[in-house]
TORKOL-4160 file (C-alpha; in steps of 0.2 Angstrom, whole numbers, padded with zeros to 4 digits, m for minus):
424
<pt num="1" X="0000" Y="0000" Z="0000"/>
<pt num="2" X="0004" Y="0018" Z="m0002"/>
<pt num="3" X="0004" Y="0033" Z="0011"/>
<pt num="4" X="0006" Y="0049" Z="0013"/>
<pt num="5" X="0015" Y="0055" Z="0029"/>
<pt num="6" X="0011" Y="0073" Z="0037"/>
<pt num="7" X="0026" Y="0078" Z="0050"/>
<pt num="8" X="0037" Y="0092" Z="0054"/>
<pt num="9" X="0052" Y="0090" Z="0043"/>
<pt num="10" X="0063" Y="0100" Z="0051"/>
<pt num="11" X="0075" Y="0092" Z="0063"/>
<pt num="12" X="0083" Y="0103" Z="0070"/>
<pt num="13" X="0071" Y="0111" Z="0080"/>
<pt num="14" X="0057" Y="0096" Z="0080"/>
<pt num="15" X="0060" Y="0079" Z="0088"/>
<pt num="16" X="0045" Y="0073" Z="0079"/>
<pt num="17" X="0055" Y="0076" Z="0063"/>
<pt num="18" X="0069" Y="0068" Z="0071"/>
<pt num="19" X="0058" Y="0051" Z="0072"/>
<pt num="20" X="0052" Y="0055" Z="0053"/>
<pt num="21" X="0068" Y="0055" Z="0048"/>
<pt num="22" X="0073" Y="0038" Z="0057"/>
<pt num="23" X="0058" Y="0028" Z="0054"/>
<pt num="24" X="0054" Y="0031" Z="0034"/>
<pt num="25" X="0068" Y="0023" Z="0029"/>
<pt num="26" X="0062" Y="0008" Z="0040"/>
<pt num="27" X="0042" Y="0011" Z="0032"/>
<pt num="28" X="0048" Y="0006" Z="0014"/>
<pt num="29" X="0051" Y="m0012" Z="0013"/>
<pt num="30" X="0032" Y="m0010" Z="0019"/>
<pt num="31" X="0023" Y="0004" Z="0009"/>
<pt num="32" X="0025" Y="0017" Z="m0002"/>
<pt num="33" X="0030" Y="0033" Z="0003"/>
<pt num="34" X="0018" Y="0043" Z="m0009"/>
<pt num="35" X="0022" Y="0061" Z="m0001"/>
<pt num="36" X="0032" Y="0070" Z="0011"/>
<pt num="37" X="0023" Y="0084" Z="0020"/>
<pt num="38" X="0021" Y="0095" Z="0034"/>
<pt num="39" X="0005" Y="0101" Z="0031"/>
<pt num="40" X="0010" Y="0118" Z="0021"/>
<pt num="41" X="0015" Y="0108" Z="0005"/>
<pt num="42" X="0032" Y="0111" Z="0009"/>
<pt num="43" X="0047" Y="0103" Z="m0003"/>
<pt num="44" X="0054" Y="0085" Z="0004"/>
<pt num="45" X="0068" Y="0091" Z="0016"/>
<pt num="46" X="0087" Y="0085" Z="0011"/>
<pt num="47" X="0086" Y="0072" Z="0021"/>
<pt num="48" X="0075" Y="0063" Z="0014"/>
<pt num="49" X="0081" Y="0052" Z="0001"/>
<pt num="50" X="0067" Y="0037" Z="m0005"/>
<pt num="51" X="0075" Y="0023" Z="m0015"/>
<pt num="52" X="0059" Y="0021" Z="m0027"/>
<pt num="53" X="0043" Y="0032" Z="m0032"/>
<pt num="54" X="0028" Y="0022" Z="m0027"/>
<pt num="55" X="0019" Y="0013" Z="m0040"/>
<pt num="56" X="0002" Y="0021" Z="m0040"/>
<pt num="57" X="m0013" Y="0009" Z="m0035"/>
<pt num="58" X="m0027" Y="0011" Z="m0047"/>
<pt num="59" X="m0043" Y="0018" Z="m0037"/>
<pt num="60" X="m0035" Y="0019" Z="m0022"/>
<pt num="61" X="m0028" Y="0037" Z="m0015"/>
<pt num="62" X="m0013" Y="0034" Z="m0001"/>
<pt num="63" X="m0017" Y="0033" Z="0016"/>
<pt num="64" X="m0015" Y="0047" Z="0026"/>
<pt num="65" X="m0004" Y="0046" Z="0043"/>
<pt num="66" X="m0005" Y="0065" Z="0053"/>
<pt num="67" X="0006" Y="0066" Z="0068"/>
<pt num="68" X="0000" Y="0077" Z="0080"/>
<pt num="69" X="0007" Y="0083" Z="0093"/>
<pt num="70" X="0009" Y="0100" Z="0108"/>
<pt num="71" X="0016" Y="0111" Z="0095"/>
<pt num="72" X="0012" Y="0124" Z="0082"/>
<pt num="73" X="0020" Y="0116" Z="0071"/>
<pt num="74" X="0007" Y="0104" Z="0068"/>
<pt num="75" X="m0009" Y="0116" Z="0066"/>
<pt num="76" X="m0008" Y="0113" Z="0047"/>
<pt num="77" X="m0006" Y="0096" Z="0048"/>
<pt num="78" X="m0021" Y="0095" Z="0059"/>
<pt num="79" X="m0031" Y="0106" Z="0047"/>
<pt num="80" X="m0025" Y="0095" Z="0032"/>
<pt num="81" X="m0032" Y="0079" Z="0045"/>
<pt num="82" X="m0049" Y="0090" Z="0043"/>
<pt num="83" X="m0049" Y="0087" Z="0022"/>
<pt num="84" X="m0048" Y="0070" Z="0021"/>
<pt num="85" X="m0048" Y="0056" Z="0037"/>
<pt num="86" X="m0033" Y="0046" Z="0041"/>
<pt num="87" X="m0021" Y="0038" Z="0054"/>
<pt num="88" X="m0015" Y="0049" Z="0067"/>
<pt num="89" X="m0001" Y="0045" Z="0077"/>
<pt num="90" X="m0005" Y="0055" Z="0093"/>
<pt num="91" X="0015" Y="0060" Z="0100"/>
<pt num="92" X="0007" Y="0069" Z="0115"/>
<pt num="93" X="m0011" Y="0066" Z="0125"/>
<pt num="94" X="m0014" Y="0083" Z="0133"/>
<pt num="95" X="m0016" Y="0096" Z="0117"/>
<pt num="96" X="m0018" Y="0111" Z="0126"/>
<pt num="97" X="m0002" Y="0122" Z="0119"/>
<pt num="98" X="m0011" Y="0117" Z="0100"/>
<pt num="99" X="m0028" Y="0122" Z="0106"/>
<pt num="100" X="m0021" Y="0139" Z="0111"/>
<pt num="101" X="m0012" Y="0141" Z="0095"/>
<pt num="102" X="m0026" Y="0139" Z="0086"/>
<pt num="103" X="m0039" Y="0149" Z="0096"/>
<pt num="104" X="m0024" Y="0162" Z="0093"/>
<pt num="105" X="m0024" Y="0159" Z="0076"/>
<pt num="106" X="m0041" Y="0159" Z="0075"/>
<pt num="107" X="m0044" Y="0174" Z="0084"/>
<pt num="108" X="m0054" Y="0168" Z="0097"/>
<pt num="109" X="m0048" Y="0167" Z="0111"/>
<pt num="110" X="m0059" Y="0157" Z="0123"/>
<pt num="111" X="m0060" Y="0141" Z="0108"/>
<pt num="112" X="m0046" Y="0133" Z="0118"/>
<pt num="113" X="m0057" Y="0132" Z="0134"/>
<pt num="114" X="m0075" Y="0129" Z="0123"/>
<pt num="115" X="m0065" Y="0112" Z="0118"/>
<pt num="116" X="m0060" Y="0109" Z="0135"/>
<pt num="117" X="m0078" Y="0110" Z="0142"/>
<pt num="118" X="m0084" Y="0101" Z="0124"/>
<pt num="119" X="m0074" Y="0086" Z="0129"/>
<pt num="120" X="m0076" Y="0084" Z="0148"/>
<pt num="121" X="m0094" Y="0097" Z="0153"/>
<pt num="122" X="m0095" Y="0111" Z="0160"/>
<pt num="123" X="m0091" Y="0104" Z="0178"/>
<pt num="124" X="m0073" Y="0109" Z="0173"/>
<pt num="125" X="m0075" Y="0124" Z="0165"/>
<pt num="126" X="m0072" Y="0137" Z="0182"/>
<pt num="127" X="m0054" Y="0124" Z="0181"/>
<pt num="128" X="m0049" Y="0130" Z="0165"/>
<pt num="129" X="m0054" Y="0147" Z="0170"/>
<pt num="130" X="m0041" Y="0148" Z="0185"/>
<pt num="131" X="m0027" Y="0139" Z="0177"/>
<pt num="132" X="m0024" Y="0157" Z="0166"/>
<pt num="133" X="m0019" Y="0162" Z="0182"/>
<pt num="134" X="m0013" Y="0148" Z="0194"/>
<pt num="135" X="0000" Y="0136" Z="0191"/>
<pt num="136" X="m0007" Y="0123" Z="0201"/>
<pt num="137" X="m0023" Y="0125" Z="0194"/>
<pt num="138" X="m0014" Y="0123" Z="0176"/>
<pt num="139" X="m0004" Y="0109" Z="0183"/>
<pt num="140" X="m0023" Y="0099" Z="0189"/>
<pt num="141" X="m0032" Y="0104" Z="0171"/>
<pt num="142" X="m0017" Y="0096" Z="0160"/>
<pt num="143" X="m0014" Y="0081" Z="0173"/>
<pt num="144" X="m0033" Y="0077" Z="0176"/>
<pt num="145" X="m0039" Y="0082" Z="0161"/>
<pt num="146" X="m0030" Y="0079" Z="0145"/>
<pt num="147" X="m0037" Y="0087" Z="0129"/>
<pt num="148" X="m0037" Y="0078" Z="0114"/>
<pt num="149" X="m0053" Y="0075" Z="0108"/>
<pt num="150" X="m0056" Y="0088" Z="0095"/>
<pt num="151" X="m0040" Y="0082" Z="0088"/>
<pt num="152" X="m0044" Y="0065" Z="0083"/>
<pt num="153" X="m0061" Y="0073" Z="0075"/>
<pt num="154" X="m0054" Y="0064" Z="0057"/>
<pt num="155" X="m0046" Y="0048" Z="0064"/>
<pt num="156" X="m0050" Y="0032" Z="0056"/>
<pt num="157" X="m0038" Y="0026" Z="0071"/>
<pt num="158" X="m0024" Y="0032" Z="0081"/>
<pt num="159" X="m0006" Y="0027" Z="0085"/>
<pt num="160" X="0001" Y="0030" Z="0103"/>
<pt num="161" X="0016" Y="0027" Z="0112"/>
<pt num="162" X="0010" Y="0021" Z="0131"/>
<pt num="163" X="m0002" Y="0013" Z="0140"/>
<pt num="164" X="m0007" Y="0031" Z="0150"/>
<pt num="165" X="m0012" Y="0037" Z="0132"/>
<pt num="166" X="m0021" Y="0019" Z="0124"/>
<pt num="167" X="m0032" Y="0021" Z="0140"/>
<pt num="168" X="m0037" Y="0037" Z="0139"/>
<pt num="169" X="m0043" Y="0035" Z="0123"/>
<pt num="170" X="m0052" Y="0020" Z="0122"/>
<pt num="171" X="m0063" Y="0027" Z="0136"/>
<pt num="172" X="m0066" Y="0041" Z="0126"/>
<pt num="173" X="m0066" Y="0039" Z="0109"/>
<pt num="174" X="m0081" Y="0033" Z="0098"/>
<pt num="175" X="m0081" Y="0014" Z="0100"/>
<pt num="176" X="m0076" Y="0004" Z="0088"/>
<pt num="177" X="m0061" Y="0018" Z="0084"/>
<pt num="178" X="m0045" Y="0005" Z="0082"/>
<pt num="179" X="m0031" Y="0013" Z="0095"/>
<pt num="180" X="m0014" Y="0004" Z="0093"/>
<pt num="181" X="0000" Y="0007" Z="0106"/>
<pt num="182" X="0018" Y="0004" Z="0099"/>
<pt num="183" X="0034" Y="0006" Z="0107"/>
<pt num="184" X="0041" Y="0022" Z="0102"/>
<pt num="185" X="0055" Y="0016" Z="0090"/>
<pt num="186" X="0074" Y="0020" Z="0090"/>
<pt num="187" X="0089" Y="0015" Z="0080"/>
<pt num="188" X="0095" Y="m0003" Z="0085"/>
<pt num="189" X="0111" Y="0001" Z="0097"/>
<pt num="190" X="0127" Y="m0007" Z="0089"/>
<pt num="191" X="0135" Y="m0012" Z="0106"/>
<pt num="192" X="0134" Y="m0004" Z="0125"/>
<pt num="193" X="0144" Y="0008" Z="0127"/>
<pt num="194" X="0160" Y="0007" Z="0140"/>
<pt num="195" X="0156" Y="0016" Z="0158"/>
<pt num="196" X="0170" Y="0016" Z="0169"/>
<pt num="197" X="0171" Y="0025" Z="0185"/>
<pt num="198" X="0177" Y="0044" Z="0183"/>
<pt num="199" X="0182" Y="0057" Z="0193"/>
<pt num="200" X="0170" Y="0068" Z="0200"/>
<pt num="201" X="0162" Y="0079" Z="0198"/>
<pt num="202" X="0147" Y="0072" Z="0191"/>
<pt num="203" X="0139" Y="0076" Z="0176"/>
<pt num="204" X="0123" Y="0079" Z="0174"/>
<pt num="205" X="0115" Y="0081" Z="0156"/>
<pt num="206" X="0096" Y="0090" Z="0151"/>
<pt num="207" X="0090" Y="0089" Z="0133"/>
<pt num="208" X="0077" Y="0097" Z="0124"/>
<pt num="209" X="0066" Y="0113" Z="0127"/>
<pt num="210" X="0066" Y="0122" Z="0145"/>
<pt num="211" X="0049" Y="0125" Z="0151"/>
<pt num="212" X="0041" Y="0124" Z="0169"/>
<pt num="213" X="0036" Y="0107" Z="0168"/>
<pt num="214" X="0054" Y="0099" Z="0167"/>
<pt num="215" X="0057" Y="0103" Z="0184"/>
<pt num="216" X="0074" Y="0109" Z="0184"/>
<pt num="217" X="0073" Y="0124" Z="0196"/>
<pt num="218" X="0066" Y="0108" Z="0207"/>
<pt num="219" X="0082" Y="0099" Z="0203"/>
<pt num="220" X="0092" Y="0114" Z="0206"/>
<pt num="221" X="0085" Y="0119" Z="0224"/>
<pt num="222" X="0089" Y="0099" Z="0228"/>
<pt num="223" X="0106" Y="0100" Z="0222"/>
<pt num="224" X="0108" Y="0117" Z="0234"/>
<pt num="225" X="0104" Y="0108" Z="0248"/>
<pt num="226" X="0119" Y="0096" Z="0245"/>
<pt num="227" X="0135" Y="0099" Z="0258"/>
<pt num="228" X="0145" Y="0099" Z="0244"/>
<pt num="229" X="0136" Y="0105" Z="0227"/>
<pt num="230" X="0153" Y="0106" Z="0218"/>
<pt num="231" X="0153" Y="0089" Z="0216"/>
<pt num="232" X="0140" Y="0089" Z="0202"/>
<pt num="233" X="0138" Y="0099" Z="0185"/>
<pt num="234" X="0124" Y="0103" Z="0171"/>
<pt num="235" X="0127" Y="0104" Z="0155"/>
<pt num="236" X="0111" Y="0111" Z="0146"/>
<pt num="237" X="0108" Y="0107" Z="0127"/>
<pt num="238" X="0091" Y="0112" Z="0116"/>
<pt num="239" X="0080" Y="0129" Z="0118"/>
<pt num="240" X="0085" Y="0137" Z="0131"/>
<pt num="241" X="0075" Y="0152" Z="0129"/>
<pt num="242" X="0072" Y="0158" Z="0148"/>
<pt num="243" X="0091" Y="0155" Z="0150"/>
<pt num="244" X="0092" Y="0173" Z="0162"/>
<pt num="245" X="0078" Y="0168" Z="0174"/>
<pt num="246" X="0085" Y="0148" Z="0173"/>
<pt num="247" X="0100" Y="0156" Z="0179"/>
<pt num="248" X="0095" Y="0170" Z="0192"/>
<pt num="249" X="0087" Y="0152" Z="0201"/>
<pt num="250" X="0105" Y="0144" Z="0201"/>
<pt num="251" X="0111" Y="0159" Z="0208"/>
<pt num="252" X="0098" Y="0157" Z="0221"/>
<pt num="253" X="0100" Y="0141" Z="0223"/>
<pt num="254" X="0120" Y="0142" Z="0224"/>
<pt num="255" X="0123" Y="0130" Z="0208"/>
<pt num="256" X="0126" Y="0145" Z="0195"/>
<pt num="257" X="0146" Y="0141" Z="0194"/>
<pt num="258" X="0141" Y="0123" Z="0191"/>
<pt num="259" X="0129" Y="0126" Z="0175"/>
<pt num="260" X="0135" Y="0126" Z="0157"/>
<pt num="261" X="0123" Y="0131" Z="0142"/>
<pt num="262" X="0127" Y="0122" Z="0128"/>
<pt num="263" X="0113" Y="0128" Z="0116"/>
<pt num="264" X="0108" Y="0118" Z="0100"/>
<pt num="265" X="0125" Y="0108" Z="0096"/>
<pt num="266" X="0128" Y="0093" Z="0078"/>
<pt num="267" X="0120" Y="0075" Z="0083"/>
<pt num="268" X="0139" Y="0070" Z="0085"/>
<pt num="269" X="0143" Y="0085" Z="0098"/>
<pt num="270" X="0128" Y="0078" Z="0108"/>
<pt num="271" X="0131" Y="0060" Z="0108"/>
<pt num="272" X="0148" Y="0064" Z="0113"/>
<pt num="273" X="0143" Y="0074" Z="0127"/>
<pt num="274" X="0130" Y="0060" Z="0132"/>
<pt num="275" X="0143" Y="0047" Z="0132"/>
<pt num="276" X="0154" Y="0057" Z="0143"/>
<pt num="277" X="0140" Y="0062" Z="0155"/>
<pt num="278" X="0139" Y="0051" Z="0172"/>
<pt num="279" X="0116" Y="0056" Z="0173"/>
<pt num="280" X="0105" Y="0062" Z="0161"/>
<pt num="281" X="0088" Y="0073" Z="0169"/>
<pt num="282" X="0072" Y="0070" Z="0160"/>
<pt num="283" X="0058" Y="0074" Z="0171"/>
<pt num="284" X="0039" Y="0078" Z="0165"/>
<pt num="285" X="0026" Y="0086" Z="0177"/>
<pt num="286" X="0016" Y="0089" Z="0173"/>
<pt num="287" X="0015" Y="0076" Z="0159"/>
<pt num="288" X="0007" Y="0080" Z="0141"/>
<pt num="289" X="0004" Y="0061" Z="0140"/>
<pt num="290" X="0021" Y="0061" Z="0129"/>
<pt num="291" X="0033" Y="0046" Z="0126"/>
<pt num="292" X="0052" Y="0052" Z="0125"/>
<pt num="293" X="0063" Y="0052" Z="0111"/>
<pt num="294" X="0076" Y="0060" Z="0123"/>
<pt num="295" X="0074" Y="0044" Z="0135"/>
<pt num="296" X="0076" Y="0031" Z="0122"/>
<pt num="297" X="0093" Y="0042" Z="0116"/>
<pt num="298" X="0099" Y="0042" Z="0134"/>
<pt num="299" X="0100" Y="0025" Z="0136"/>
<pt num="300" X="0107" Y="0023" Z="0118"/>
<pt num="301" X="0123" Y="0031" Z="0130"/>
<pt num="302" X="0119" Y="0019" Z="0144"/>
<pt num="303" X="0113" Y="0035" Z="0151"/>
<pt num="304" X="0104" Y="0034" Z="0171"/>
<pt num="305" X="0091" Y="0045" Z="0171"/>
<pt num="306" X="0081" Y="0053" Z="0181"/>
<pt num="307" X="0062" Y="0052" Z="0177"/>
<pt num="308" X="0046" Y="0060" Z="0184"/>
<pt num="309" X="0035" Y="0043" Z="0190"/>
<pt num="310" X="0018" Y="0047" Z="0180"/>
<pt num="311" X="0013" Y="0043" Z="0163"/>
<pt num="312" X="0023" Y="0033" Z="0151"/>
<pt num="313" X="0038" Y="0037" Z="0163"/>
<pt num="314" X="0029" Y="0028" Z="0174"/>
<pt num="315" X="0027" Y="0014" Z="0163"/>
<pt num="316" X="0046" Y="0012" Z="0162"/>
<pt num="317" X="0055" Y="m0002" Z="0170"/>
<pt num="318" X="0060" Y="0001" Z="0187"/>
<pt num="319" X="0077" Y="m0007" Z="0186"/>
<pt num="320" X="0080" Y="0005" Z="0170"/>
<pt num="321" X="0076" Y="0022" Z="0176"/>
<pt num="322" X="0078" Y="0032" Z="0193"/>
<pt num="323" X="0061" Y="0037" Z="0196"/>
<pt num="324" X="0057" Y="0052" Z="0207"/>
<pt num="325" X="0039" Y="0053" Z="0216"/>
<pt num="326" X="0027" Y="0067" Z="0210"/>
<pt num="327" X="0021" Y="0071" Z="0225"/>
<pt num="328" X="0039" Y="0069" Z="0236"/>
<pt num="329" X="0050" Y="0076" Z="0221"/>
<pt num="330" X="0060" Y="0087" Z="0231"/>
<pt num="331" X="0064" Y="0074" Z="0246"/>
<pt num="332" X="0066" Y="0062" Z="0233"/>
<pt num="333" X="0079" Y="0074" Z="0222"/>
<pt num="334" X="0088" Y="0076" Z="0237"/>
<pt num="335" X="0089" Y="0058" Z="0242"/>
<pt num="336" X="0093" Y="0051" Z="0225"/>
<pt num="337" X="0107" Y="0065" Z="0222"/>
<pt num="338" X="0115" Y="0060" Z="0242"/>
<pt num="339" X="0116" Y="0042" Z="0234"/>
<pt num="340" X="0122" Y="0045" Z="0218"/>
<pt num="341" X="0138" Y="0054" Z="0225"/>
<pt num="342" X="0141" Y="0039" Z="0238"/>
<pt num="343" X="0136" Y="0024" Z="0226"/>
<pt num="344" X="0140" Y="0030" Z="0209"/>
<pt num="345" X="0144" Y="0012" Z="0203"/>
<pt num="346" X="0125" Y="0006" Z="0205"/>
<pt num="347" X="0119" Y="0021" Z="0196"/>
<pt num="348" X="0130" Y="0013" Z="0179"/>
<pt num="349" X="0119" Y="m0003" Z="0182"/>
<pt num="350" X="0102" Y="0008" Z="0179"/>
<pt num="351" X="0111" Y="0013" Z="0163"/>
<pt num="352" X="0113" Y="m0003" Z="0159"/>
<pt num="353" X="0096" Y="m0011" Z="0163"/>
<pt num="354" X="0093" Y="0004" Z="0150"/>
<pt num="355" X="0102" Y="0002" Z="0134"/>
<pt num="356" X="0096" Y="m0017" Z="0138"/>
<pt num="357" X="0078" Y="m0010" Z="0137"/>
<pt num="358" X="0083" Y="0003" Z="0120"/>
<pt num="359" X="0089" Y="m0012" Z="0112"/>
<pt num="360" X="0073" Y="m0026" Z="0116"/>
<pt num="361" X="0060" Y="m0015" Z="0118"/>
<pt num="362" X="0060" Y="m0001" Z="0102"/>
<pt num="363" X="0063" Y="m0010" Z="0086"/>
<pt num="364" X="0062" Y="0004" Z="0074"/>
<pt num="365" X="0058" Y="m0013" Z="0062"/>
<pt num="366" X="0044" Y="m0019" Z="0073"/>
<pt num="367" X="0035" Y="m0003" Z="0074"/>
<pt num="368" X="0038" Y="0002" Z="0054"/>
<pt num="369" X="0027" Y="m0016" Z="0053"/>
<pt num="370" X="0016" Y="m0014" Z="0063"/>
<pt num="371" X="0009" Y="0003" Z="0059"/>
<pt num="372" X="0010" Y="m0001" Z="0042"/>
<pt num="373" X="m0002" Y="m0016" Z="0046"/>
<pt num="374" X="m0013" Y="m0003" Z="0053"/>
<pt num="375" X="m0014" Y="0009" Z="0041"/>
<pt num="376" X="m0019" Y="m0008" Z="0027"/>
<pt num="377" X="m0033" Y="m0011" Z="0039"/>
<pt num="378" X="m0039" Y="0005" Z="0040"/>
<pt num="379" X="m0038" Y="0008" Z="0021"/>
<pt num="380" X="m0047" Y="m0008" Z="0018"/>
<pt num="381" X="m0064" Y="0000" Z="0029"/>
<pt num="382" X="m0061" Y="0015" Z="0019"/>
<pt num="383" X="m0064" Y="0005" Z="0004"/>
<pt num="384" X="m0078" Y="m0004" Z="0012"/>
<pt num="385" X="m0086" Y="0014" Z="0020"/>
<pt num="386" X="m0084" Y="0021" Z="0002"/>
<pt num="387" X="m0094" Y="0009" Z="m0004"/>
<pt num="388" X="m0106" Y="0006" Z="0005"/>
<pt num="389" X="m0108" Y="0026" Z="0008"/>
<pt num="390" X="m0106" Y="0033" Z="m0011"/>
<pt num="391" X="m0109" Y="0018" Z="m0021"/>
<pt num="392" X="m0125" Y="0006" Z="m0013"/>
<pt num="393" X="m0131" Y="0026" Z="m0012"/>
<pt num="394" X="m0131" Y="0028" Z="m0031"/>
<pt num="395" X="m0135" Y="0012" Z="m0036"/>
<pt num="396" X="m0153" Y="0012" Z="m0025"/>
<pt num="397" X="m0155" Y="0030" Z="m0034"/>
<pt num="398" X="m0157" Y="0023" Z="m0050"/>
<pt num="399" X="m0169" Y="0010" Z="m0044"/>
<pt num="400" X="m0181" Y="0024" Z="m0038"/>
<pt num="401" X="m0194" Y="0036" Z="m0045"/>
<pt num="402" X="m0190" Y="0050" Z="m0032"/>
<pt num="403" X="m0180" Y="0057" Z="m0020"/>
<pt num="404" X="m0194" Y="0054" Z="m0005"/>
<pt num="405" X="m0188" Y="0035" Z="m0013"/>
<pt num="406" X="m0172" Y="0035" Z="m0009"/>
<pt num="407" X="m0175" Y="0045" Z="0008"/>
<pt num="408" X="m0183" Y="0028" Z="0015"/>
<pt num="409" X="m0166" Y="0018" Z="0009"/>
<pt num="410" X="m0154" Y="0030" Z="0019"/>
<pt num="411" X="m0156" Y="0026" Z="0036"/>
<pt num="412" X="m0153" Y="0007" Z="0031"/>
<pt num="413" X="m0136" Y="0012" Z="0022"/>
<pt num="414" X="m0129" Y="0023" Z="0038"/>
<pt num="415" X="m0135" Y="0008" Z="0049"/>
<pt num="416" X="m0125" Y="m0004" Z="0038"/>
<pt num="417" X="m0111" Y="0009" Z="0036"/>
<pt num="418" X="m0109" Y="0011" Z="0055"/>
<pt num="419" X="m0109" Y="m0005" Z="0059"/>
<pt num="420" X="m0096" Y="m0009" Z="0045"/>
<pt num="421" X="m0086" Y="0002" Z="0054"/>
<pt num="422" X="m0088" Y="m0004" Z="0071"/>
<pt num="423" X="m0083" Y="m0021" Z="0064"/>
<pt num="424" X="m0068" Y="m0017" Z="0053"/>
C-alpha cells in the first residue's frame, strides 16, 4: 500500500521530525512513501532520500498518517487531518499548547477552553478558567484532564506510544475507533557503550526545550541543599530560551558556577557529550501524556536517568530508570542526588538495565510493521465505507422514482455503514 506522511520535517528544531527522519527509511520495505509533507505543501527536506517512487494503486488514494502533537508546528497538519480522514499518530495526549495556538490563530480566544468543556462538561469549566492564572490550577487541568478530543475529529484510528495514552482514549473515543499502542522506536544500538568509573564531579546532562514542567529549578533547589554542590555539573543542550531567569534560580540556589549552556549543538557533539555524561535529567510534570525520544537516546549512551514517575515514565522499568515521586519530588531529588555521589557504581547498572531495554523493547523494524499493518486495515474499511456510503447510495437511486424513494433507503445504508465500521 501507499501513504502519505504529514510531520514536521525539520529536525533541528522538531524531535517529531527527528523520528520521521529515522523511521521512513524503516516504512519502505512495507509501503510506499507517496508524499512527504508537513501540512503547508512544503518541498521533501534534504534528508529525505526514498530509493523508489511508489507505483500508483489504481482507485486507491494513499493513506494518510497525521502526527499530532503540543506544538504549532502541527496546526496545518491537523487542518490538512480535517480534508480528508486518516491515521493519526497522537505524540502527546494533553493538546492544550495546540488548542491555544489555534484559538490564537483563529482569533478567538476562549476556543481553547470551549473544547476543554466540549470534551469533559462544564463541571470543569471554572478549572480551566483559573489555570490562566494559577500554576497549580494549570498543573490539575493538564494532569486530570488531557485534551485531545477535537483532535482526533478525522481519525480512522490512532497510534500511541504508552499505556497512559491507549487508556485514555479507548474510554473516550467513539467505539469501535482502532487505538494501537507501539513502542516508540529507535535506531538498534550497535553495542553498549563502555562506563567506567570517573572522577567527580558528576555530570549531569538535560535535553530538549526548557519549560516549567521539566522541573529543573526543582532539581536545582535539591542540588543546593547538597553539603557539597561542587561535586556535580549541568550541561544544558536544546532551547534554552528563559536562560536569564534559569540562571537567576541557580544563583539562588548556589549551583550558577556549576551550569553550562550548551545551546543547539551537531548530533555528533551531543552524543559525545552523552557518552561522557555520568546522569541524564528527564523529568515531566506535569506530563502532556508524551513518550520520549530523549529517554530512548539516553539509554542509547547507557545514560541513568532521572524520570518523573507518571505517565509513560511511569510505565518504564523500574530497574532501567531512577524514578522520582510526583508528589515527594524534592525529598526524593535530594535523596537520590546524596546516593548517587556515595554509590555512583550502581547508578551505571540503571544505565545498563537501560540500553538493555533501547535495544529489546524499540525495534524501529517492529513498529515500521506494525503501523503499516494498521494503516492496510484502516484503508481496507475506507474502501468498504466508500462503498457502501457513495456507491450502494447511487445504485438504489437509480432503482427509484423520487428522492422521498431514496430517503426511505438512507437510514438502512448509515445503519449498515456504521456498523461496517464498528466491525472493521
Amino acid at each position: 500500500m501507499n501513504i502519505s506522511w504529514f510531520s514536521p520535517l525539520d529536525a533541528q528544531s522538531s524531535e517529531i521530525a527527528r523520528y520521521s527522519a529515522q523511521i521512513l527509511p524503516y516504512l519502505e520495505p512495507f509501503a510506499g512513501i507517496a508524499a512527504l509533507d508537513d501540512g503547508t505543501g512544503c518541498a521533501a527536506p534534504a534528508w529525505w532520500q526514498s530509493k523508489d517512487q511508489p507505483v500508483a494503486e489504481p482507485g486507491v488514494a494513499p493513506m494518510p498518517v497525521y502526527h499530532i502533537g503540543n506544538n504549532p508546528l502541527h496546526l496545518p497538519i491537523f487542518q490538512r487531518s480535517l480534508e480528508e480522514p486518516g491515521l493519526v499518530v497522537l505524540h502527546d495526549l494533553s493538546l492544550v499548547d495546540l488548542a491555544r495556538h489555534l484559538s490564537h490563530d483563529l482569533e478567538q480566544p476562549d476556543l481553547w477552553k470551549e473544547m476543554m468543556c466540549r470534551q469533559y462538561g462544564d463541571e470543569v469549566r471554572s478549572l480551566v478558567n483559573r489555570s490562566e492564572k494559577s500554576a497549580p490550577d494549570y498543573n490539575e487541568m493538564v494532569a486530570s484532564y488531557p485534551l485531545f478530543q477535537p483532535f482526533l475529529a478525522g481519525a480512522l484510528g490512532v497510534v500511541v506510544h504508552s499505556r497512559y495514552a491507549r487508556d485514555a482514549l479507548r474510554k473516550q473515543l467513539p467505539a469501535g475507533t482502532p487505538v494501537l499502542q507501539l513502542n516508540l522506536p529507535a535506531a538498534t544500538p550497535v553495542q553498549e557503550p563502555p562506563r567506567h568509573e570517573r572522577p567527580e564531579p558528576l555530570r549531569f546532562v538535560f535535553c530538549g526545550h526548557v519549560g516549567p514542567n521539566r522541573r529543573l529549578v526543582e532539581f536545582m533547589e535539591a542540588w543546593g541543599r547538597l553539603d557539597s554542590p561542587q561535586r556535580i555539573t549541568l550541561d544544558l543542550f536544546g532551547n534554552i530560551s528563559n536562560s536569564r531567569q534559569l540562571l537567576q534560580y541557580a544563583e539562588h540556589f548556589g549551583v550558577a558556577s556549576y551550569i553550562r549552556l550548551r545551546g543547539y549543538v551537531s548530533d555528533a557533539e551531543l552524543d559525545e557529550a552523552l557518552h561522557s555524561s555520568d546522569f541524564a535529567i528527564n523529568l515531566r510534570w506535569p506530563t502532556m501524556g508524551e513518550a520520549s525520544a530523549s529517554q530512548l537516546r539516553y539509554w542509547s549512551a547507557a545514560l541513568p536517568t532521572l524520570v518523573s514517575d507518571v505517565g509513560w515514565y511511569g510505565e518504564l522499568p523500574d530497574e532501567a530508570v531512577c524514578k522520582i515521586s510526583v508528589a515527594n519530588e524534592s525529598a526524593d531529588l535530594f535523596t537520590l542526588l546524596t546516593d548517587a555521589l556515595a554509590s555512583p557504581g550502581k547508578y551505571r547498572e540503571v544505565g545498563q538495565r537501560g540500553w538493555e531495554q533501547v535495544r529489546d523493547m524499540h525495534s524501529a523494524e517492529a513498529y515500521a510493521r506494525d503501523l503499516v499493518a494498521l494503516a492496510q486495515q484502516l484503508g481496507e474499511r475506507r474502501l468498504a465505507y466508500r462503498m457502501l456510503d457513495r456507491e450502494l447510495v447511487n445504485i438504489i437511486a437509480s432503482m427509484c422514482e423520487n428522492e422521498s424513494d431514496t430517503r426511505l433507503f438512507r437510514n438502512a445504508i448509515e445503519t449498515a455503514v456504521a456498523t461496517c465500521a464498528v466491525q472493521a
